[in-house]
C-alpha positions as a Python dict, from the first residue, in 0.01 Angstrom:
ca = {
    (1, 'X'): (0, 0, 0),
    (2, 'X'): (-185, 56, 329),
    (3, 'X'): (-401, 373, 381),
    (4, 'X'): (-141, 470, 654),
    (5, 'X'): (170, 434, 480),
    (6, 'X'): (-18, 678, 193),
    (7, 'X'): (-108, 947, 484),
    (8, 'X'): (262, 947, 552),
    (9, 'X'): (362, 1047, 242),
    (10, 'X'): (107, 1288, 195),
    (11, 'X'): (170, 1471, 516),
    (12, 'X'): (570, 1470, 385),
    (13, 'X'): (478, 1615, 51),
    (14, 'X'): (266, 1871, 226),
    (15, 'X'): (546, 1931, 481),
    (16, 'X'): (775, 1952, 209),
    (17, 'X'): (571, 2138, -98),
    (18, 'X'): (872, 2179, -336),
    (19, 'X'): (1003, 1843, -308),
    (20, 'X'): (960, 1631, -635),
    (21, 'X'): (1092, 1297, -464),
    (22, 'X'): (820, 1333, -202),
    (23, 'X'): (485, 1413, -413),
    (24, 'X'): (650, 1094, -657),
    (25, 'X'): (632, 871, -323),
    (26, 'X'): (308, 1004, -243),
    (27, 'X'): (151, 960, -646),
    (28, 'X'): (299, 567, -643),
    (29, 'X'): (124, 486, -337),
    (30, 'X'): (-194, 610, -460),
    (31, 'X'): (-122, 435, -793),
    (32, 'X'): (-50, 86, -608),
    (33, 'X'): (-369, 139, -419),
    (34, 'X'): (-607, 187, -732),
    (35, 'X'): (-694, 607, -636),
    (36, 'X'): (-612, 677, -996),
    (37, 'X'): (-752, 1006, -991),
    (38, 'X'): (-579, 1108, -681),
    (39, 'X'): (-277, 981, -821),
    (40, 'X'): (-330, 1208, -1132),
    (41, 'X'): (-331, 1536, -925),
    (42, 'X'): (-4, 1467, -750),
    (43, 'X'): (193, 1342, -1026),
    (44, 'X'): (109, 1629, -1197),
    (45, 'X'): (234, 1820, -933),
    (46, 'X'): (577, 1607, -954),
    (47, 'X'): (631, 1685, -1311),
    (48, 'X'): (559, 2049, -1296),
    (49, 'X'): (828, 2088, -972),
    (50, 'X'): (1055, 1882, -1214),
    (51, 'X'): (1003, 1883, -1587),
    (52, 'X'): (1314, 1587, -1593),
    (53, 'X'): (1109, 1376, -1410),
    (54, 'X'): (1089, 1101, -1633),
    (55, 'X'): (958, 813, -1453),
    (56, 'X'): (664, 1068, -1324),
    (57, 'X'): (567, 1014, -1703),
    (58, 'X'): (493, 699, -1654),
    (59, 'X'): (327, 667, -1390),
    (60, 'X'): (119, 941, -1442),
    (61, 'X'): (30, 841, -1794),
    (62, 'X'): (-64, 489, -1695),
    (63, 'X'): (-275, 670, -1436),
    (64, 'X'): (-461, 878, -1644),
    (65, 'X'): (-536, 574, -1840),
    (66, 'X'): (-675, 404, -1555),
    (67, 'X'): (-949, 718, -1549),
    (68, 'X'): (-1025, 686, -1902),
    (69, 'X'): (-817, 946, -2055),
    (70, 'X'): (-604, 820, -2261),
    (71, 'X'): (-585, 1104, -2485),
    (72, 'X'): (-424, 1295, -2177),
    (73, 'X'): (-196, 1001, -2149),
    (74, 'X'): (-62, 998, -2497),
    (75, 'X'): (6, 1396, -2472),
    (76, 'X'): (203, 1291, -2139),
    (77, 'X'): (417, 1019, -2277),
    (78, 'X'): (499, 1206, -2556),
    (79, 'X'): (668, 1459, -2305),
    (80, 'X'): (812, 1217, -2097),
    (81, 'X'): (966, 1078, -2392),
    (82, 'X'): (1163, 1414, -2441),
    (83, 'X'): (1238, 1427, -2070),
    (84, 'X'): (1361, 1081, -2063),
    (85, 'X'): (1604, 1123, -2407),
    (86, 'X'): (1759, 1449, -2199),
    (87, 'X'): (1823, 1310, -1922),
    (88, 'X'): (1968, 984, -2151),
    (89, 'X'): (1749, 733, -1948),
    (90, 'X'): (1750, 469, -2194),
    (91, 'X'): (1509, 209, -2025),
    (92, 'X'): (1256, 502, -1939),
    (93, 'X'): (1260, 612, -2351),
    (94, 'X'): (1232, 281, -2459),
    (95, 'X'): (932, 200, -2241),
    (96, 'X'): (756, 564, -2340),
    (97, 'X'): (816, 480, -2681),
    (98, 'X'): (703, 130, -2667),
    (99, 'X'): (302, 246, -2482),
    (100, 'X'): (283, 502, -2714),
    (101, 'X'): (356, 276, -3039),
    (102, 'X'): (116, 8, -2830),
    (103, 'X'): (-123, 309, -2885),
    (104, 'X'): (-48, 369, -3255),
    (105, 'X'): (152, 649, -3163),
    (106, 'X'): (502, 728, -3282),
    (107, 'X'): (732, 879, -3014),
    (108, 'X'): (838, 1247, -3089),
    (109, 'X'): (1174, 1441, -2985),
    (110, 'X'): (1035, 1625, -2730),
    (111, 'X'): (1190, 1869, -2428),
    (112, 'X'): (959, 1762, -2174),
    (113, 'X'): (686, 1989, -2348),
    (114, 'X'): (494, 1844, -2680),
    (115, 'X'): (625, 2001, -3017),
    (116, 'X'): (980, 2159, -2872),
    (117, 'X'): (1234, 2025, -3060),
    (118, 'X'): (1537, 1789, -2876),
    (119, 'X'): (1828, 1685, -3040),
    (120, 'X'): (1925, 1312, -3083),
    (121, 'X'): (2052, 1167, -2757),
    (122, 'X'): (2427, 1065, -2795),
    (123, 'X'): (2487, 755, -2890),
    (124, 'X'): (2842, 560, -2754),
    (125, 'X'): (2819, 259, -2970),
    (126, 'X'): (3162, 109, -2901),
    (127, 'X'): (3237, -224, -2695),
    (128, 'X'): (3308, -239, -2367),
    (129, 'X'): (3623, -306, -2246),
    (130, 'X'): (3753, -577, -1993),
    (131, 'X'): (3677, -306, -1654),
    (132, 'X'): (3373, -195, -1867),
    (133, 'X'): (3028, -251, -1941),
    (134, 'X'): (2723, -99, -2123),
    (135, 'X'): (2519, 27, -1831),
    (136, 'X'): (2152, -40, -1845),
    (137, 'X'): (2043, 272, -1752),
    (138, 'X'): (2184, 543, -1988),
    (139, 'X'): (2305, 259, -2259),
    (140, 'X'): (2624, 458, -2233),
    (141, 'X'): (2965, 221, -2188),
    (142, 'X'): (3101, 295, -1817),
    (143, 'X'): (3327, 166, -1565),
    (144, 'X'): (3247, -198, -1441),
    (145, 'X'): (3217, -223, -1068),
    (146, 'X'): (3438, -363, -866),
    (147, 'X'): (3200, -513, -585),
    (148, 'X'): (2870, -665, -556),
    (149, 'X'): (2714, -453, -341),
    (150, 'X'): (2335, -736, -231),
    (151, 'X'): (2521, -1103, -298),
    (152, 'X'): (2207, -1181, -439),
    (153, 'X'): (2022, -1212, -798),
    (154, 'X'): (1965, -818, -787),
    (155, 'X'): (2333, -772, -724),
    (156, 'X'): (2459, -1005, -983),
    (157, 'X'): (2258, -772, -1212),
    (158, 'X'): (2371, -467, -1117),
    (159, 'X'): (2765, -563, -1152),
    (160, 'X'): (2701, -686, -1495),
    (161, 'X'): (2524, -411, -1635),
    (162, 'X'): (2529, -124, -1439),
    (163, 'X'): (2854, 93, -1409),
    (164, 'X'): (3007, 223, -1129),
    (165, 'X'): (2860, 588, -1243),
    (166, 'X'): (2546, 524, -1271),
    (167, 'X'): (2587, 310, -920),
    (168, 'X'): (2764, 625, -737),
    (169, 'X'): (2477, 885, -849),
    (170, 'X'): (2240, 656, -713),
    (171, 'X'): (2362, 622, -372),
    (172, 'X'): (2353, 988, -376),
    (173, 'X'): (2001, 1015, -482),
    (174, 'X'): (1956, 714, -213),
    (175, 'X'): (2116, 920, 75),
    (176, 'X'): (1773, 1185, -78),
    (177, 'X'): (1531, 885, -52),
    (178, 'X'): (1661, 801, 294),
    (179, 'X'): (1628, 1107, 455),
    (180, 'X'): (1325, 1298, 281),
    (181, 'X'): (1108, 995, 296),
    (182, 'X'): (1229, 931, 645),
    (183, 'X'): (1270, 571, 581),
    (184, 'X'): (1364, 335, 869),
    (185, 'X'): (1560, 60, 678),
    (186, 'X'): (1478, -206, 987),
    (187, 'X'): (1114, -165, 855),
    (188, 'X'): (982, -423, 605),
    (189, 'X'): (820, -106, 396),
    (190, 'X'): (1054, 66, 398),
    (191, 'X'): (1317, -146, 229),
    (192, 'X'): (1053, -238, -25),
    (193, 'X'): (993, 166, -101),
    (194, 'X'): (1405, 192, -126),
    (195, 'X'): (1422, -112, -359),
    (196, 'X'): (1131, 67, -548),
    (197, 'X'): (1296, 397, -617),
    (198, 'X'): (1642, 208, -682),
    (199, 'X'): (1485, -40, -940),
    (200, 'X'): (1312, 304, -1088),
    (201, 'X'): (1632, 476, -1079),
    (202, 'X'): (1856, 249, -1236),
    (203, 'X'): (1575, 84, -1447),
    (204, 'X'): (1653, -261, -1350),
    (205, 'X'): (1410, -516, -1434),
    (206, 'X'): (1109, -536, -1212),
    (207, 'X'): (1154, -944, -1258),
    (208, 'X'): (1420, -925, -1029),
    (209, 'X'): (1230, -827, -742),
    (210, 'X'): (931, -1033, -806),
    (211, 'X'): (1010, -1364, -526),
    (212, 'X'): (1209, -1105, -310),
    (213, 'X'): (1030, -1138, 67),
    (214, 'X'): (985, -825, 313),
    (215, 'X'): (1033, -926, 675),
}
């Protein structure tokens, strides 16, 4: 991530002080460039603006890690955890639960803050049906789309386990990325930044994007 693409980020989350999506932008990009402690302070931010954050969890817990404080890390995940169950982001839970038991840590029902309580996420353990499959994201059983919307390996995926829920709220939240992040979609970056926040938001495999070329 180049040193000007992070200034423009930071001068949108300090345009824009209350906007989550914005200071998340900003604490990747100083993530992907290695200022770990930087990172720290503005996905802090992003979690305390939104508490449901989930992904901020990770991000900033790996962070934290990355400055040697990996007790702060394990407090984090634990709450992301919680955040992540709420908001019934399977992938997100799984991959909480999986750094903290890495850690020797079991994963606690959590709301976002260590030792609050959360009820079990609900579980929909039926089969899909023949318009139907179990979307990847939530783990929930949802409509199966009826179009693939890249013609590509990334597409393929999404139509066979992503439903057409889960597909509709994020071209909402895209429509957010777009515009608050003032992303040019003719630009190289930019596409790469929208793929990011897509592959975070429906938690599809980061394999998928690994061969994709920019420009």
């Amino acid at each position: 991530m180049s040193d000007d693409r992070i200034e423009q980020f930071r001068k949108m989350a300090k345009a824009n002080p209350e906007d989550d999506l914005a200071h998340f932008a900003l604490g990747q990009a100083l993530n992907d460039a290695g200022r770990h402690a930087e990172a720290v302070i503005v996905l802090r931010q992003v979690v305390k603006l939104n508490a449901d954050y989930s992904r901020a969890y990770v991000l900033l817990g790996r962070s934290q890690v990355e400055t040697g404080d990996e007790e702060g890390a394990l407090e984090v995940w634990q709450a992301g955890y919680g955040a992540a169950l709420r908001r019934g982001d399977l992938m997100v839970s799984n991959e909480l639960a999986g750094l903290l038991r890495a850690r020797g840590v079991e994963p606690e029902r959590t709301m976002g803050t260590v030792g609050i309580d959360e009820p079990s996420a609900p579980v929909d353990d039926r089969e899909p049906g023949p318009d139907e499959v179990r979307d990847h994201r939530t783990g929930r059983v949802g409509k199966r789309m009826s179009f693939d919307p890249f013609g590509d390996e990334i597409g393929a995926f999404i139509v066979a386990h992503i439903s057409d829920e889960s597909w509709r709220d994020w071209m909402e939240m895209s429509i957010k990325v777009v515009n608050e992040l003032r992303l040019d979609l003719g630009d190289p970056e930019a596409q790469r930044t929208w793929d990011t926040h897509m592959r975070d938001y429906l938690n599809l495999p980061a394999r998928l994007f690994e061969d994709k070329t920019y420009g």
